[in-house]
DSSP file (Angstrom, degrees, kcal/mol; ACC not computed):
  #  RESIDUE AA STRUCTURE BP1 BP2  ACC     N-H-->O    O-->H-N    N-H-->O    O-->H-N    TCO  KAPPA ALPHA  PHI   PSI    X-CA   Y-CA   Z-CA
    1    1 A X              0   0    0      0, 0.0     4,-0.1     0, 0.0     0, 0.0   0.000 360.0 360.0 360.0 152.1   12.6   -1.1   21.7
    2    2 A X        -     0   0    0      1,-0.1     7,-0.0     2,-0.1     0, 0.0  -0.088 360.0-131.1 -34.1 153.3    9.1   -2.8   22.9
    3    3 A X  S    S+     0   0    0      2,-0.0     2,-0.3     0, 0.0    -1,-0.1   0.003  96.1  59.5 -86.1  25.2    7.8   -1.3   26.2
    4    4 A X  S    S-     0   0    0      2,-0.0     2,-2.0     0, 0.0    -2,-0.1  -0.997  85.8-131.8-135.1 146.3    7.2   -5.1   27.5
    5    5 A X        -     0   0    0     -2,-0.3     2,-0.1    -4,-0.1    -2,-0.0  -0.602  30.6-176.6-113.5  85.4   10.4   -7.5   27.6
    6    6 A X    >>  -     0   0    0     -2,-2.0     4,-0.7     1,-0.1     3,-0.7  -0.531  27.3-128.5 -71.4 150.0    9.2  -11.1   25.8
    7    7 A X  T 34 S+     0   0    0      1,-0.2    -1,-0.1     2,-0.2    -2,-0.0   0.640 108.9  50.6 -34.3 -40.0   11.7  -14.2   25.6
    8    8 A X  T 34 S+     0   0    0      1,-0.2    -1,-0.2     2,-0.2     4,-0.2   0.471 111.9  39.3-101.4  -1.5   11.3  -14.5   22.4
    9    9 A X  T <> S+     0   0    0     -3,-0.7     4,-2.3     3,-0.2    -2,-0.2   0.534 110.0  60.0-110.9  -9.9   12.0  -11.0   21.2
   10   10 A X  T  < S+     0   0    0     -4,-0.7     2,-0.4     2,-0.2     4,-0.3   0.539 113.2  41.8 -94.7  12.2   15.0  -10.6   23.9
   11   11 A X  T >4 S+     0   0    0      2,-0.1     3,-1.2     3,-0.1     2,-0.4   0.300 113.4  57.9-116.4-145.8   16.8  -14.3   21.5
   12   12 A X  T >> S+     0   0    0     -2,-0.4     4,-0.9     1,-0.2     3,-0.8  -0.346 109.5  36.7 -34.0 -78.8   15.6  -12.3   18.7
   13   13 A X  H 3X S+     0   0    0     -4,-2.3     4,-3.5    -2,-0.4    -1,-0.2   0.830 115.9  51.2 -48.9 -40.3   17.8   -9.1   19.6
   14   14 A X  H <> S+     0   0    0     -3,-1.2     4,-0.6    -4,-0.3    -1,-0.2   0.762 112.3  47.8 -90.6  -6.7   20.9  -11.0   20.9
   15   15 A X  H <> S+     0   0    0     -3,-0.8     4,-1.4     2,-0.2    -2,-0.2   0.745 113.8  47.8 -75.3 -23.1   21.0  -13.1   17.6
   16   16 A X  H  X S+     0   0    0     -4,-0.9     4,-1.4     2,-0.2    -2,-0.2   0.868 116.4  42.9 -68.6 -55.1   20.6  -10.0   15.7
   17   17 A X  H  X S+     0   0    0     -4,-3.5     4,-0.9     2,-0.2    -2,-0.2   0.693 112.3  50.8 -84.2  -7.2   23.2   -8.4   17.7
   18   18 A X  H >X S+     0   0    0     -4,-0.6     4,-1.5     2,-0.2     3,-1.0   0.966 116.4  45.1 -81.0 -67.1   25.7  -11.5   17.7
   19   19 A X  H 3X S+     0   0    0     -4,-1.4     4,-0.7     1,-0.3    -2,-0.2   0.466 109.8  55.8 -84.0   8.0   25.2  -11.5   13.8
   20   20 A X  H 3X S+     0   0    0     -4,-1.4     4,-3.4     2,-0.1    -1,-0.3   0.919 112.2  47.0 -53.6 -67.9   25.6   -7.5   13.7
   21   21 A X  H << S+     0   0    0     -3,-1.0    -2,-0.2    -4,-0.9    -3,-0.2   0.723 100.9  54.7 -48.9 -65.7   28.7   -8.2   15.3
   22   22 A X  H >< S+     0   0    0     -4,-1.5     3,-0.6     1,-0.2     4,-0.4   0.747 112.3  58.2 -77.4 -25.3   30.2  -11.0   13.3
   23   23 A X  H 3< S+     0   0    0     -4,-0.7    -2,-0.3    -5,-0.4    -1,-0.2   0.886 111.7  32.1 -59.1 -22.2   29.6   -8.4   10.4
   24   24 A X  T 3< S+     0   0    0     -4,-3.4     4,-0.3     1,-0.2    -1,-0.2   0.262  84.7 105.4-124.7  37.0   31.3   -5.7   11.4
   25   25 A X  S X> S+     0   0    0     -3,-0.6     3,-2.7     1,-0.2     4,-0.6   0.957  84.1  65.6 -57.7 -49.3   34.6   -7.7   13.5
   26   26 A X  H 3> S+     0   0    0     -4,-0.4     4,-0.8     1,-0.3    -1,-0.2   0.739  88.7  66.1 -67.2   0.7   36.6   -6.7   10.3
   27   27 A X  H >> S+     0   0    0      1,-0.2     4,-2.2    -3,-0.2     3,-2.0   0.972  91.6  56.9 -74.1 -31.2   36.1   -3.1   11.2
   28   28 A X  H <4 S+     0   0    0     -3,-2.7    -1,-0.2    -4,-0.3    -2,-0.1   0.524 108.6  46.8 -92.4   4.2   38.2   -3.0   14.2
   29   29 A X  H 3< S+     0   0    0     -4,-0.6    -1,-0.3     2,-0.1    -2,-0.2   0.670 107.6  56.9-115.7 -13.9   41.0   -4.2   12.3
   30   30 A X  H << S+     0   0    0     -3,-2.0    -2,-0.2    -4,-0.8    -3,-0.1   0.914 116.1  39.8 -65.6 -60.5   40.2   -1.4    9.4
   31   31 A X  S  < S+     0   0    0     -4,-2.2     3,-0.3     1,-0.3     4,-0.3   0.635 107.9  58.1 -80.6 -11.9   40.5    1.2   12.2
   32   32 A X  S    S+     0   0    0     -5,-0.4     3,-0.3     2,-0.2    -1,-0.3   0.824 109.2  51.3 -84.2 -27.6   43.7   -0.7   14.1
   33   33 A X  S    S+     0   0    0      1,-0.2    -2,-0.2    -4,-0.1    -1,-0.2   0.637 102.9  61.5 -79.5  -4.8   45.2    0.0   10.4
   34   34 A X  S    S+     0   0    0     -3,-0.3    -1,-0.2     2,-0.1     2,-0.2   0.211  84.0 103.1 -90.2 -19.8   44.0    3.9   10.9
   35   35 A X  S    S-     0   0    0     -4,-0.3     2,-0.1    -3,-0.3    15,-0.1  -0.641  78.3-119.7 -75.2 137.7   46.3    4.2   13.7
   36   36 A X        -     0   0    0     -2,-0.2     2,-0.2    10,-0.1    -2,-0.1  -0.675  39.6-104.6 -81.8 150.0   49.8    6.1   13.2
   37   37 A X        -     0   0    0     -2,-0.1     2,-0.7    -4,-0.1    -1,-0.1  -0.466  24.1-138.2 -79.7 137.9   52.3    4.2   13.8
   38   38 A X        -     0   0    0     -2,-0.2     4,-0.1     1,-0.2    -1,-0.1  -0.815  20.9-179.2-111.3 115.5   54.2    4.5   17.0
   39   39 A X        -     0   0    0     -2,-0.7    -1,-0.2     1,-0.1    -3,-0.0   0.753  68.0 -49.9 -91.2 -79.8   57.8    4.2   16.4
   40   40 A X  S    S+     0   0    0      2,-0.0     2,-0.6     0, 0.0    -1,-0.1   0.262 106.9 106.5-124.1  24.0   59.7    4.5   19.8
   41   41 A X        -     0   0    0      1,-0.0     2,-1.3     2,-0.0    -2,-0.0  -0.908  51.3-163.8-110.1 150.7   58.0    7.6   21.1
   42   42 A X        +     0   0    0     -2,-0.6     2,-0.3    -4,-0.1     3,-0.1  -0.745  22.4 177.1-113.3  69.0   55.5    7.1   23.8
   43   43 A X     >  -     0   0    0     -2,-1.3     4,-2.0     1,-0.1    -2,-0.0  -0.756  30.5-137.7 -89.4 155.6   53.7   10.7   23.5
   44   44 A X  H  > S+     0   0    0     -2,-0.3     4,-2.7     1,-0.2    -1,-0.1   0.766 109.2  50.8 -76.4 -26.4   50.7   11.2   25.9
   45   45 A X  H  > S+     0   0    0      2,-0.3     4,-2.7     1,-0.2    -1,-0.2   0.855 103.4  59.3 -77.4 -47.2   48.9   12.8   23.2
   46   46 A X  H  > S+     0   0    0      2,-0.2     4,-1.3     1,-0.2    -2,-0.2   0.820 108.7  42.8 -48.8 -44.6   49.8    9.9   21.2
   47   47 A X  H  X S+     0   0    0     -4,-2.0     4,-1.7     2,-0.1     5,-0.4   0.975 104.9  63.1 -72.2 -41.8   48.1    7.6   23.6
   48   48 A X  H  X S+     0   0    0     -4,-2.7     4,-1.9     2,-0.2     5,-0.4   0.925 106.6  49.0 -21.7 -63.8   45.1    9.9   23.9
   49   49 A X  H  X S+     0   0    0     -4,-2.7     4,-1.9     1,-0.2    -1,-0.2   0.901 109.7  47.4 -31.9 -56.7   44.5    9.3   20.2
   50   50 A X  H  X S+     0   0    0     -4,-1.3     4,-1.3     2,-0.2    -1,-0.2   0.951 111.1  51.0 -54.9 -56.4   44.7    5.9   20.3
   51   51 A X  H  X S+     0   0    0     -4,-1.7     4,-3.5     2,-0.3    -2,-0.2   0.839 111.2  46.1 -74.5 -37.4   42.4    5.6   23.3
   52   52 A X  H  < S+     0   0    0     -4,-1.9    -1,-0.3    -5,-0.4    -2,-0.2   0.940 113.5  55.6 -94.4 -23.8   39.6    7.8   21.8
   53   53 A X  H >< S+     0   0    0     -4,-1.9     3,-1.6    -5,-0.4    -2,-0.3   0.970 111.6  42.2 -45.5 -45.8   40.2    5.6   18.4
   54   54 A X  H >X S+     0   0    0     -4,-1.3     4,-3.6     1,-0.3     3,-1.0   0.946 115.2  47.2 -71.0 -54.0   39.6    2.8   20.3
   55   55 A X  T 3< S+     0   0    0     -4,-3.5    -1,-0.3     1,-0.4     4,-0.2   0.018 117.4  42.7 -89.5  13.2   36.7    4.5   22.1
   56   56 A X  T <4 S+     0   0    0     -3,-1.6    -1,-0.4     3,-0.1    -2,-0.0  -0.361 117.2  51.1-137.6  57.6   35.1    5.8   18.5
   57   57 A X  T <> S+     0   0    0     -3,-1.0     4,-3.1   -25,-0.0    -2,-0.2  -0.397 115.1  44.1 145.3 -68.3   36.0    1.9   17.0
   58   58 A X  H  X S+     0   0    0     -4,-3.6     4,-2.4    -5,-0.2     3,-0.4   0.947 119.7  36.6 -70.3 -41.7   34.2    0.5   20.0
   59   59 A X  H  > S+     0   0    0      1,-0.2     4,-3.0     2,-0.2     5,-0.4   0.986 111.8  63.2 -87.3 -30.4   31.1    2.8   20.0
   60   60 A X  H  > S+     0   0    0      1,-0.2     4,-0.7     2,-0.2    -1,-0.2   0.796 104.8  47.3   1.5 -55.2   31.1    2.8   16.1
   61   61 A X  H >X S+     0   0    0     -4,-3.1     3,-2.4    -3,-0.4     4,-1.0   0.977 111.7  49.1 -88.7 -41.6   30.5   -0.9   16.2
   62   62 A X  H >X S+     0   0    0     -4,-2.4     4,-2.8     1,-0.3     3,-0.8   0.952 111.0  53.5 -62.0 -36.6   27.6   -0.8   18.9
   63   63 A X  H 3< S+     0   0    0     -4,-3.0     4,-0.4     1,-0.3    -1,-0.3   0.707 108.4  42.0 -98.1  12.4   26.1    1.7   17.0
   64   64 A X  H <X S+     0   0    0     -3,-2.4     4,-0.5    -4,-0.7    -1,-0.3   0.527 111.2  56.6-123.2  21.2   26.0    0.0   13.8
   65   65 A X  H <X S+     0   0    0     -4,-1.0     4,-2.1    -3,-0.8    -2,-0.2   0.521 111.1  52.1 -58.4 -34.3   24.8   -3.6   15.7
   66   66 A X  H  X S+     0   0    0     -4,-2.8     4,-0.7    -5,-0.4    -2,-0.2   0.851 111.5  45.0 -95.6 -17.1   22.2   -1.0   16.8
   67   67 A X  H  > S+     0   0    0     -4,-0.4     4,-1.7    -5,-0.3    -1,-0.2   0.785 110.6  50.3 -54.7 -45.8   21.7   -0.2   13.2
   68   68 A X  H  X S+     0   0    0     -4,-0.5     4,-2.4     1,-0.2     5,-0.5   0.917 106.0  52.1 -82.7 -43.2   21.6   -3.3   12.0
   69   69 A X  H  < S+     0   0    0     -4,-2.1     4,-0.4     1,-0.2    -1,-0.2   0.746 109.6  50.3 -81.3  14.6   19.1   -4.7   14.2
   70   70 A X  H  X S+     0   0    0     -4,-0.7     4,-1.7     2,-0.1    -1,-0.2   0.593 111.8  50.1 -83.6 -22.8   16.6   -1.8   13.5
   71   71 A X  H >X S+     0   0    0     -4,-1.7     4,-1.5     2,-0.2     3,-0.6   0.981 113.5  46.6 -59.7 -47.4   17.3   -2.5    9.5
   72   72 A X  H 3X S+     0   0    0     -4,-2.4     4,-1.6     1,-0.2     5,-0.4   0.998 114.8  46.8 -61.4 -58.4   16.5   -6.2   10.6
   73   73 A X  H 34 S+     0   0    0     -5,-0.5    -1,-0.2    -4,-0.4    -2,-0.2   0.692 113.8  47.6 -35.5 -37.1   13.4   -4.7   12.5
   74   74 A X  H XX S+     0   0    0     -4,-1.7     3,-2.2    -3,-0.6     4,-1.3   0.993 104.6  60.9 -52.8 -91.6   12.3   -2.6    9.6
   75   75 A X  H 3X S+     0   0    0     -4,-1.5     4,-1.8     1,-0.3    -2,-0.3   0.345 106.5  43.0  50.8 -67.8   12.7   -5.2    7.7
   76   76 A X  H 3X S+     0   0    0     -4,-1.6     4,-1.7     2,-0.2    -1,-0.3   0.560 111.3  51.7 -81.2 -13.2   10.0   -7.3    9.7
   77   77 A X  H <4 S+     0   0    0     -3,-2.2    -2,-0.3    -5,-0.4     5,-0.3   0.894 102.1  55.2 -83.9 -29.6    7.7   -4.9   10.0
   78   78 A X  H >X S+     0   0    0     -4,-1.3     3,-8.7     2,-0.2     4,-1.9   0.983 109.9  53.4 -77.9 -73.6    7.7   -4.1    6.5
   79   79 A X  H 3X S+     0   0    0     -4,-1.8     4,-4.4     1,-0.3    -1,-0.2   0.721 109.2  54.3 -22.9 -39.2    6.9   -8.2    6.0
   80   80 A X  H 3X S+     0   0    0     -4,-1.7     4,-1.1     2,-0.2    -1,-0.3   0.530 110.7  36.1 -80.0  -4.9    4.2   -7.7    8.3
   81   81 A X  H <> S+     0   0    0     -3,-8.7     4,-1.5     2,-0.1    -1,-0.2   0.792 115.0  53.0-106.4 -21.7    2.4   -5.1    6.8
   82   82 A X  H  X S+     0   0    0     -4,-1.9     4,-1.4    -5,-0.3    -2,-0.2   0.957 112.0  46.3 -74.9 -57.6    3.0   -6.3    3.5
   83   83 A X  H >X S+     0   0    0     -4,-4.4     3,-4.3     2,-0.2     4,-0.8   0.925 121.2  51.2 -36.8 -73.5    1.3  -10.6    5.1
   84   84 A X  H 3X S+     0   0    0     -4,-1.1     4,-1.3     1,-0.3    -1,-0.2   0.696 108.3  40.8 -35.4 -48.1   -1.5   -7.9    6.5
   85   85 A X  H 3X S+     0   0    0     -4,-1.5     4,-2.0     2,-0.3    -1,-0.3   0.769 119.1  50.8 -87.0 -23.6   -2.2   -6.0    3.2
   86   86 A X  H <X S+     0   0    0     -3,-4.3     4,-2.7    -4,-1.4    -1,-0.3   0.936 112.9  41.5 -87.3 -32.9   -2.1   -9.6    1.5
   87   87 A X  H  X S+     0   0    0     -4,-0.8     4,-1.4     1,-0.2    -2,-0.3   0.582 111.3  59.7 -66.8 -16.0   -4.7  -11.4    4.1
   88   88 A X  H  X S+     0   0    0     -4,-1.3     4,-0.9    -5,-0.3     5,-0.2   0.976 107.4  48.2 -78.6 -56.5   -6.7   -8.0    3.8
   89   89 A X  H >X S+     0   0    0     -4,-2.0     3,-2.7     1,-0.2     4,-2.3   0.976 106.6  57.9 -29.6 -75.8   -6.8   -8.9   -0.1
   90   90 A X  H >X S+     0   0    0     -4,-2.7     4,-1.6     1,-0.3     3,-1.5   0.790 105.5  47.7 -10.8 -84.8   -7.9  -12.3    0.6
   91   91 A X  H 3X S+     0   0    0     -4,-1.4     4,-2.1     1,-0.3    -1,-0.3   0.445 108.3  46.7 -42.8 -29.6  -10.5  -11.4    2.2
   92   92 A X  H <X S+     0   0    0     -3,-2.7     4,-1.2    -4,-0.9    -1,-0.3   0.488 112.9  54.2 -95.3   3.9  -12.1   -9.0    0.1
   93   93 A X  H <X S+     0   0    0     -4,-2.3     4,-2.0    -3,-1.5    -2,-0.2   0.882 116.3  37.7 -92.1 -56.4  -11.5  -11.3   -2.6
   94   94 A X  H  X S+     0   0    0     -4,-1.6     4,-2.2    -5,-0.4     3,-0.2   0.907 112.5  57.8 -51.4 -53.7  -13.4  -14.2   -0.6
   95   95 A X  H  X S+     0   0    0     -4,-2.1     4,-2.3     1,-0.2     5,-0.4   0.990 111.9  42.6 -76.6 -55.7  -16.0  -11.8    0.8
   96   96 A X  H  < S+     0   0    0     -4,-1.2     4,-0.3     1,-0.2    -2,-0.2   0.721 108.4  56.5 -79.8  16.0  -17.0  -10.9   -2.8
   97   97 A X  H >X S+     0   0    0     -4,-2.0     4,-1.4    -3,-0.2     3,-1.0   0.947 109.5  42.2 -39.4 -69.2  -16.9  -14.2   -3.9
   98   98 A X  H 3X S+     0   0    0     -4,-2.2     4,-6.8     1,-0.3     3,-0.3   0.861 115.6  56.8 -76.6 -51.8  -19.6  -15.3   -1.0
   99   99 A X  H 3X S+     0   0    0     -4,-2.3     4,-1.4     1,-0.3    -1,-0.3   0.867 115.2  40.2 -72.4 -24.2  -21.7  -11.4   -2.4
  100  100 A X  H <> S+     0   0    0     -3,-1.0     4,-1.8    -5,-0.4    -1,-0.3   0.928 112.2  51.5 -88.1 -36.4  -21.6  -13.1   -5.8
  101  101 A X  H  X S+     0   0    0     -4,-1.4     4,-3.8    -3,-0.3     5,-0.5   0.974 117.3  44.2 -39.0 -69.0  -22.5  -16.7   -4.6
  102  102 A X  H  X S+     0   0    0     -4,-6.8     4,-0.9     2,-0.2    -2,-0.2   0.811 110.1  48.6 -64.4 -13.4  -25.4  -15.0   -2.8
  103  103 A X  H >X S+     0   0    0     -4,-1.4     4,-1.6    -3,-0.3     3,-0.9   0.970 110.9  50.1 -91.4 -61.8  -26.6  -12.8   -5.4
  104  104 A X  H 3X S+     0   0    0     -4,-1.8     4,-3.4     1,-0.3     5,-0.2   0.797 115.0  51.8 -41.0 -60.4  -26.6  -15.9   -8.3
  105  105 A X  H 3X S+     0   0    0     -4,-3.8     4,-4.7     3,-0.2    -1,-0.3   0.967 107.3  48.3 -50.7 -42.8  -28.8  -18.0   -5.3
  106  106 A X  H <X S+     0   0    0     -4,-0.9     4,-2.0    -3,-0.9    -2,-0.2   0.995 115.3  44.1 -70.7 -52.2  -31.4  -15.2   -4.8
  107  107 A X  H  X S+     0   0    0     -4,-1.6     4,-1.2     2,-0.2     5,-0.2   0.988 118.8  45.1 -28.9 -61.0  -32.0  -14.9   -9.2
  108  108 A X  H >X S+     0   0    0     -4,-3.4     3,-1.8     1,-0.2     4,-1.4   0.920 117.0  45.4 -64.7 -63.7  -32.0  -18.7   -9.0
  109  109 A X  H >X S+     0   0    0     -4,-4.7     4,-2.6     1,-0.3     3,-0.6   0.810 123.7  34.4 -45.7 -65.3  -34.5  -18.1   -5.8
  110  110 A X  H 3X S+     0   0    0     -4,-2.0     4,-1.1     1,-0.3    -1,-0.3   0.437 111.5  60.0 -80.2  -8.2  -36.5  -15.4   -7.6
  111  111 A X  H <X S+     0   0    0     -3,-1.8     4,-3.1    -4,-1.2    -1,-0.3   0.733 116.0  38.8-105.7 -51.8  -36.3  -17.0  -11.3
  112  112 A X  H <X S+     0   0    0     -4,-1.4     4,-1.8    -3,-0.6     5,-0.2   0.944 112.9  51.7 -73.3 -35.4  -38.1  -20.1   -9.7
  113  113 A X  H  X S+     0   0    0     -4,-2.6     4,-2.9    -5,-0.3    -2,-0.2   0.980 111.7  49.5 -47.2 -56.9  -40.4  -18.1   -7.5
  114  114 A X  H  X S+     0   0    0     -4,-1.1     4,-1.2     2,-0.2    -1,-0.2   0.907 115.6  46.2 -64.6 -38.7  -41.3  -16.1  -11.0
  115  115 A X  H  < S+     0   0    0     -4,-3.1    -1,-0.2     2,-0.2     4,-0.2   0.600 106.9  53.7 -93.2  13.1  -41.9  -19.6  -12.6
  116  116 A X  H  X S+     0   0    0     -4,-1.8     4,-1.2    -5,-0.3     3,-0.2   0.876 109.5  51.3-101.1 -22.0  -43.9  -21.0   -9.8
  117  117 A X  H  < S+     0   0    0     -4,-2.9    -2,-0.2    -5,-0.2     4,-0.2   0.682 109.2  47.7 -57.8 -24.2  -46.2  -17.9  -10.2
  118  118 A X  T  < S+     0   0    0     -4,-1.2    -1,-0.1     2,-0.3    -3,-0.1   0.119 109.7  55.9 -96.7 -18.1  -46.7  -18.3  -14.0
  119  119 A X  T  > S+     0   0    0     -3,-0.2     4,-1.9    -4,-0.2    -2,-0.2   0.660 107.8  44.3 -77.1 -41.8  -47.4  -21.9  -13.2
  120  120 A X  H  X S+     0   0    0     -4,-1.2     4,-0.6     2,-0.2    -2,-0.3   0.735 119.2  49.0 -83.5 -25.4  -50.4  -20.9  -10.5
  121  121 A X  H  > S+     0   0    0     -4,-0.2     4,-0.7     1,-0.2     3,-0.4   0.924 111.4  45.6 -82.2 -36.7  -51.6  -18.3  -13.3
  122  122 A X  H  > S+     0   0    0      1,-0.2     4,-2.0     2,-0.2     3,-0.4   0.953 116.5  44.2 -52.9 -54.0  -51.4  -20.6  -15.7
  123  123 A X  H  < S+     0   0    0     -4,-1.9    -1,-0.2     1,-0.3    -2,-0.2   0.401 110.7  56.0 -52.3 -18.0  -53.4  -23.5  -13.4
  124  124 A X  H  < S+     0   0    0     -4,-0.6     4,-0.3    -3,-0.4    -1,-0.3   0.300 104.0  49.8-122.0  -8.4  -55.8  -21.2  -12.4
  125  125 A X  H  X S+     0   0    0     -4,-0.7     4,-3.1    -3,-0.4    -2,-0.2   0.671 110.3  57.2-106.7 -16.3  -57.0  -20.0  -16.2
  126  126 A X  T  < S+     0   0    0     -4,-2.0     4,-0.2    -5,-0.4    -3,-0.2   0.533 109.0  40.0-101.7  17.2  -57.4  -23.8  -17.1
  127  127 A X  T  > S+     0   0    0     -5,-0.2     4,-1.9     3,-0.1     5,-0.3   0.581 113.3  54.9-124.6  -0.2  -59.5  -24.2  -14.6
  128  128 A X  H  > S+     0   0    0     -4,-0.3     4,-3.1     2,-0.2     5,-0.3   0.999 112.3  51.3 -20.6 -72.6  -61.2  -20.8  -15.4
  129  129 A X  H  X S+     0   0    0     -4,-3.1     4,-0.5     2,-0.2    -1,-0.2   0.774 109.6  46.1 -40.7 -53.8  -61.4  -22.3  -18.5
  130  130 A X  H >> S+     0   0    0      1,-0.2     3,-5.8     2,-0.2     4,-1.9   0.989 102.6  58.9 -51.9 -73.3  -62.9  -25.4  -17.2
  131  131 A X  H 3X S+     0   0    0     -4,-1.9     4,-2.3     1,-0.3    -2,-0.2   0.743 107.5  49.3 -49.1 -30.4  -65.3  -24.1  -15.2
  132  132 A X  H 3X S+     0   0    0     -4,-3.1     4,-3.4    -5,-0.3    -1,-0.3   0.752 105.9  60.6 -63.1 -23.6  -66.8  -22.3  -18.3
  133  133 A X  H <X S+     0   0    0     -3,-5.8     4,-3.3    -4,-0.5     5,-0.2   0.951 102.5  47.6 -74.8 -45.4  -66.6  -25.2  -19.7
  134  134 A X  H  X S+     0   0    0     -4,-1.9     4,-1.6     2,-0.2    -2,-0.2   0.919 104.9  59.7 -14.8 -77.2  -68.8  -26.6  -17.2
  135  135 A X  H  X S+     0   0    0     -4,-2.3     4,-2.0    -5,-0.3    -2,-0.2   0.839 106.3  43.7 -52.9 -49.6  -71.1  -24.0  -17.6
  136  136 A X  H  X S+     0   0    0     -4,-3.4     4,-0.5     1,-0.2    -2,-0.2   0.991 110.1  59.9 -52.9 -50.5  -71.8  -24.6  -21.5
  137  137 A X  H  X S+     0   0    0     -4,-3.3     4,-1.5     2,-0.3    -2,-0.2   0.638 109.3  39.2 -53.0 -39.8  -72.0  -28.0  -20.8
  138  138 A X  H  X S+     0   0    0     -4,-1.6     4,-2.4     2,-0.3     2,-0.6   0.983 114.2  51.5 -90.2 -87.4  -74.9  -27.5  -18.2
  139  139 A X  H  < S+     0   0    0     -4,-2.0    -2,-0.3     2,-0.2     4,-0.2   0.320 109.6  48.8 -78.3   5.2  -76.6  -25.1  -20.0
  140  140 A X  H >< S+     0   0    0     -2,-0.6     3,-3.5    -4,-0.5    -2,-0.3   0.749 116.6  45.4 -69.1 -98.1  -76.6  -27.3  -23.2
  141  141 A X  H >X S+     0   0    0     -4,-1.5     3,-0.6     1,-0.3     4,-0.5   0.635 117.2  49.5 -17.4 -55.4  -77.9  -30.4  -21.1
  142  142 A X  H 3X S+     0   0    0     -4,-2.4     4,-1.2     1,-0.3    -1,-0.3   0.617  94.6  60.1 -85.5  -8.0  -80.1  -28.3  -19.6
  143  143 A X  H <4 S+     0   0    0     -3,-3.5    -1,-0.3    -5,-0.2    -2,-0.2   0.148 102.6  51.9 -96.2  30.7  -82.1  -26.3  -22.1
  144  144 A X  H <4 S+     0   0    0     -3,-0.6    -1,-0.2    -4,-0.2     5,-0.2   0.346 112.8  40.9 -57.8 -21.6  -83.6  -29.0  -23.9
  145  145 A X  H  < S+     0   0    0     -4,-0.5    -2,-0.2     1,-0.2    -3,-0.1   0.798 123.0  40.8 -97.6 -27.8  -85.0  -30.9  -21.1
  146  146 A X  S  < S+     0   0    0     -4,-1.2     2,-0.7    -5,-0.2    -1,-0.2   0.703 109.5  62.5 -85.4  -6.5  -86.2  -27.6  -19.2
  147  147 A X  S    S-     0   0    0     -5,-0.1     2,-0.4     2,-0.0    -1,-0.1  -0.948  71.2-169.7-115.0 105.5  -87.4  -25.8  -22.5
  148  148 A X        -     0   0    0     -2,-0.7     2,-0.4    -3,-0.0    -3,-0.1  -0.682   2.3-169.2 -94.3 153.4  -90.3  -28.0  -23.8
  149  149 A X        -     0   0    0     -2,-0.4     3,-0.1    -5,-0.2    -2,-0.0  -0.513  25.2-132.3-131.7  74.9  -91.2  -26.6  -27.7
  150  150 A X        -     0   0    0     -2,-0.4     2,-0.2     1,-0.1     3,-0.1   0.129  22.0-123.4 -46.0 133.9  -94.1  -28.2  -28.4
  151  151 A X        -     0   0    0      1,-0.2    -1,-0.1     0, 0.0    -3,-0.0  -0.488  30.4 -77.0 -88.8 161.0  -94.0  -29.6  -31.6
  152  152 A X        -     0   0    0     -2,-0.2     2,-0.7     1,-0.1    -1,-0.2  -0.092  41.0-135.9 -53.2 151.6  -96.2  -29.3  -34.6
  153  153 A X        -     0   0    0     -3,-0.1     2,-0.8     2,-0.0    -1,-0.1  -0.867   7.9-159.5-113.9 137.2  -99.5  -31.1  -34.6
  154  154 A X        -     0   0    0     -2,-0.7     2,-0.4     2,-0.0    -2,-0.0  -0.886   8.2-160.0-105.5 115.6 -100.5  -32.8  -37.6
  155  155 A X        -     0   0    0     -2,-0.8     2,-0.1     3,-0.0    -2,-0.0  -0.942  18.6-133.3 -91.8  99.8 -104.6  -33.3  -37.6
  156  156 A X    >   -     0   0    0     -2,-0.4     3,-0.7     3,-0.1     2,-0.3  -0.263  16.8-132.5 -63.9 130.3 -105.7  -36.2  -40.1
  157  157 A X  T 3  S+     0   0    0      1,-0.2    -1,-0.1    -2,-0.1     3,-0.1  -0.738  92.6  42.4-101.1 158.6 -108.5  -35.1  -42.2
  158  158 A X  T 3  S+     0   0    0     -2,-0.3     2,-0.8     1,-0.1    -1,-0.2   0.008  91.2 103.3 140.4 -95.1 -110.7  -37.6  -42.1
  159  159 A X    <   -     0   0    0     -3,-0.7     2,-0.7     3,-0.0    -3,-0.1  -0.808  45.5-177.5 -80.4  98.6 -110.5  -38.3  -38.9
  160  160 A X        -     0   0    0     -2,-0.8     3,-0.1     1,-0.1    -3,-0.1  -0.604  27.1-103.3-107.5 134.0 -112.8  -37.3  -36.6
  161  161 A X        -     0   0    0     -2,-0.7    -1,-0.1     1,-0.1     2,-0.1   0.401  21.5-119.5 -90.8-156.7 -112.9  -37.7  -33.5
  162  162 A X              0   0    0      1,-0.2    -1,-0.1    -3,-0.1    -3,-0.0  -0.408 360.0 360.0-105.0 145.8 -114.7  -39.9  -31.2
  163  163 A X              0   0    0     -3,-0.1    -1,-0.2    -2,-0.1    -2,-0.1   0.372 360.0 360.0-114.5 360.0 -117.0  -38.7  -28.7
C-alpha cells in the first residue's frame, strides 16, 4: 500500500475489496461442503477441524480480496505506463513534426536568401554594364569634338592671293 492515505485511493480499496468479496462469497459455501459431516458425535477434535476450516475459509478469502485488489492494482499501473509510453510517443511524433516544420522554413529562408543574392549580382552587372556603357558613350561624344583633324586644304590654282 501507498505510504500516504488519500480519500480517493482509501474508496478505491474498499470498492475493490467489497467487489473481491462478492467474488469469492461462493467459496465459503464450497469449503462448508469440505466439511465431514457430523452425524451425532460431538468429538473435540471434530470441532477443532471445523474451527481451523473456518479459520483457513476466512483467511483464504482475505487473502484473495488482497489478491485481487493488487491484480486490480497491477492492472492500473500497467494502464499507466502503457497512457505514459503512449503520450511519450506523441510527443516525439509532434516534436519531429515542429524539427521538420522548421527545417522546410529555414530552405524556404535560405532558398530566398540565395535568390535575393543572385538578384543583387545580377543588378549590380547591369549596372556594371551600364556604366561601361556610359563610358563608350562619352568617349564617342567626346573624341570628335576634343580631337580636331584638320582637314585637307584644297588651294585653287589660279588664285592668288591678295595682298
Amino acid at each position: 500500500m501507498s505510504g500516504y492515505n488519500n480519500n480517493e485511493g482509501g474508496e478505491e480499496e474498499e470498492e475493490e475489496e467489497e467487489e473481491a468479496v462478492e467474488t469469492f462469497e461462493g467459496d465459503d459455501d464450497q469449503l462448508m461442503h469440505q466439511l465431514p459431516d457430523v452425524e451425532e458425535e460431538h468429538d473435540d477434535d471434530m470441532l477443532v477441524n471445523v474451527a481451523s476450516l473456518l479459520y483457513q475459509a476466512s483467511s483464504s478469502t482475505d487473502q484473495q480480496v488482497k489478491i485481487a485488489a493488487l491484480k486490480n492494482k497491477c492492472k492500473a499501473f500497467k494502464l499507466q505506463a502503457y497512457m505514459q509510453n503512449k503520450g511519450i510517443v506523441h510527443l516525439e511524433a509532434e516534436n519531429q513534426k515542429e524539427c521538420l516544420d522548421a527545417e522546410h522554413i529555414h530552405c524556404h529562408f535560405m532558398e530566398m536568401r540565395q535568390i535575393e543574392d543572385n538578384i543583387l549580382k545580377e543588378e549590380s552587372e547591369v549596372l556594371h554594364l551600364k556604366l561601361e556603357l556610359m563610358k563608350l558613350n562619352s568617349g564617342l561624344t567626346s573624341a570628335p569634338s576634343s580631337s580636331t583633324v584638320p582637314g585637307p586644304s584644297f588651294s585653287t590654282a589660279g588664285s592668288e592671293p591678295t595682298n
